[in-house]
C-alpha positions in Angstrom: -56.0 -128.6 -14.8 -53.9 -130.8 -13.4 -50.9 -128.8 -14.7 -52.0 -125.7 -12.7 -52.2 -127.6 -9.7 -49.0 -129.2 -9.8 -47.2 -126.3 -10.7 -49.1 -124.2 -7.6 -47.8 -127.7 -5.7 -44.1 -127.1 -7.2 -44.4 -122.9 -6.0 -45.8 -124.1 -3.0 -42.9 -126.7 -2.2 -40.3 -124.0 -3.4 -41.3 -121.4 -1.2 -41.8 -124.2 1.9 -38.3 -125.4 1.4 -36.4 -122.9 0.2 -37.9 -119.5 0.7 -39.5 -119.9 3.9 -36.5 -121.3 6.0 -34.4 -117.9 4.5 -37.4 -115.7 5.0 -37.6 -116.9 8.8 -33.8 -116.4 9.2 -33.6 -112.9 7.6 -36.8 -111.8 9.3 -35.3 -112.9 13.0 -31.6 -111.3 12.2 -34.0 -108.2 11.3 -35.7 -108.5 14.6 -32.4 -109.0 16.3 -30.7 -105.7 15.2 -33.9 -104.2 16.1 -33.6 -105.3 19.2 -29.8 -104.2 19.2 -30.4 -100.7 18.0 -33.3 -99.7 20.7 -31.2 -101.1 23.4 -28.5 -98.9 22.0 -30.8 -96.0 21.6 -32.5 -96.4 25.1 -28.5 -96.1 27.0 -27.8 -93.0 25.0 -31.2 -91.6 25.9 -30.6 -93.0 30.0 -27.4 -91.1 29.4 -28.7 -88.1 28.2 -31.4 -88.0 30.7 -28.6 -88.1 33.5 -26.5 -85.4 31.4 -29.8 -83.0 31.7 -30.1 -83.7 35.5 -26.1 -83.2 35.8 -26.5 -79.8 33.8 -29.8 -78.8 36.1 -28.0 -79.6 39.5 -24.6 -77.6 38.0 -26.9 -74.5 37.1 -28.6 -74.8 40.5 -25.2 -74.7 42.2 -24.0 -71.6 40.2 -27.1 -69.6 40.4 -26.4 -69.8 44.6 -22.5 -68.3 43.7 -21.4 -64.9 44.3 -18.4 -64.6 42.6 -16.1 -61.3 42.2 -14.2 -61.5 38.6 -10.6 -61.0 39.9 -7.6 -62.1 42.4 -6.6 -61.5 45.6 -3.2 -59.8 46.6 -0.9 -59.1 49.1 1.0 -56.1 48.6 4.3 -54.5 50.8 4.2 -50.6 50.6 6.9 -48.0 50.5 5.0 -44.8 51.1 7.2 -42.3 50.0 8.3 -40.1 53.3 11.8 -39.1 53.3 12.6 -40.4 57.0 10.7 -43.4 56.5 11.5 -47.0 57.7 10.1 -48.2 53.9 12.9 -46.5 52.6 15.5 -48.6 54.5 13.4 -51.7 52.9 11.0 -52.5 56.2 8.4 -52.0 54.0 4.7 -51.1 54.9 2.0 -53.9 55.2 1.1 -56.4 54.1 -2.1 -55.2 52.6 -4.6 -56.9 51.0 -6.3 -55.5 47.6 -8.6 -57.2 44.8 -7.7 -57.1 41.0 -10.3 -57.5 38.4 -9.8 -59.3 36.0 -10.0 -59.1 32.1 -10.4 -54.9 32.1 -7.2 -53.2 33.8 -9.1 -51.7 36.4 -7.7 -49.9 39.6 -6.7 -52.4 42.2 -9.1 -51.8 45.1 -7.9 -52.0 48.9 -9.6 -54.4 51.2 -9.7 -54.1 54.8 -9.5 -56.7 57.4 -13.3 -56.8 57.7 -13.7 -57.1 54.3 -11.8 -60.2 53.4 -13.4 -63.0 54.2 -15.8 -62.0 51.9 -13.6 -61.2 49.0 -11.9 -64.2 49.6 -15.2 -66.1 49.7 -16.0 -64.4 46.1 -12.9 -64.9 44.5 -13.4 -68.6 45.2 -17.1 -68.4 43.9 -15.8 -67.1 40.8 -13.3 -70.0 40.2 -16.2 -72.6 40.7 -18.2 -70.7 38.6 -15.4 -70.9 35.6 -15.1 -74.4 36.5 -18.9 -75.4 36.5 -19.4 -73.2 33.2 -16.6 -75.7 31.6 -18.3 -79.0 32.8 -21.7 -77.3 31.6 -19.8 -76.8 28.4 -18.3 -80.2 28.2 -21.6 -82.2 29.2 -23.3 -80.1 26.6 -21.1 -81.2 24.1 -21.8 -84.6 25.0 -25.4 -84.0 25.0 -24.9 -83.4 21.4 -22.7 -86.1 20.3 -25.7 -88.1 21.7 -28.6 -86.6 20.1 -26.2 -87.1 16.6 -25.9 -90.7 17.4 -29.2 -91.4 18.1 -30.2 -89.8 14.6 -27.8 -92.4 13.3 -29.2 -94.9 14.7 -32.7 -94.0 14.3 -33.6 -93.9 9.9 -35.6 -90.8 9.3 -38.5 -90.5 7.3 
């Protein structure tokens, strides 16, 4: 009997000296990459949360555009009469006219009235093809995130 209890007393003594102290350590560097990883995992998802609100207020901006797909030019005319002062090289004009873009359509005259307007949607259309890239790049980051966080995070 006295065996048994002095070799539960040795076990005991083991783990208290050398097990415990190890088990302690191991068990608090646990708890400190724990703490490491959600802190890492909560910035990515504060990022991504300001990503979403970046992509909401770029949407919002483009949906009040009114762009025209195309360019603006200025064009001098020679018009073709035989007695004309184009034909001396006083060409006609300036005149404005739009060009659409990506199909080879006809360019189309604008008048004076017209113009600011035209102008005004030419210039929508680049910030659109500007906001669509930043909605592609913060996408892409959006993405990046969402794999880092699943890298972080062990799945079940």
């Amino acid at each position: 009997m006295e065996d048994v209890t002095r070799e539960k007393s040795a076990e005991i003594e083991f783990f208290t000296v050398k097990i415990q102290p190890f088990y302690r350590e191991s068990t608090m560097v646990i708890q400190k990459d724990a703490e490491a990883t959600l802190r890492g995992v909560k910035k990515l998802l504060d990022e991504s949360n300001e990503i979403v609100d970046k992509i909401r207020t770029l949407k919002s901006d483009r949906t009040q555009l009114q762009p025209l797909c195309g360019s603006l030019r200025r064009r001098l005319i020679c018009c073709g009469k035989q007695n004309c002062r184009c034909r001396k090289g006083q060409l006609h004009g300036p005149y404005n006219y739009f060009v659409p873009s990506k199909c080879r359509g006809k360019w189309q005259y604008v008048s004076d009235k017209e113009l600011e307007k035209v102008e005004q949607g030419v210039a929508d259309w680049k910030k659109q093809r500007k906001i669509d890239a930043d909605i592609r790049a913060l996408s892409l980051r959006l993405k990046e995130i969402r794999h880092e966080i699943g890298s972080l995070v062990p799945s079940e």
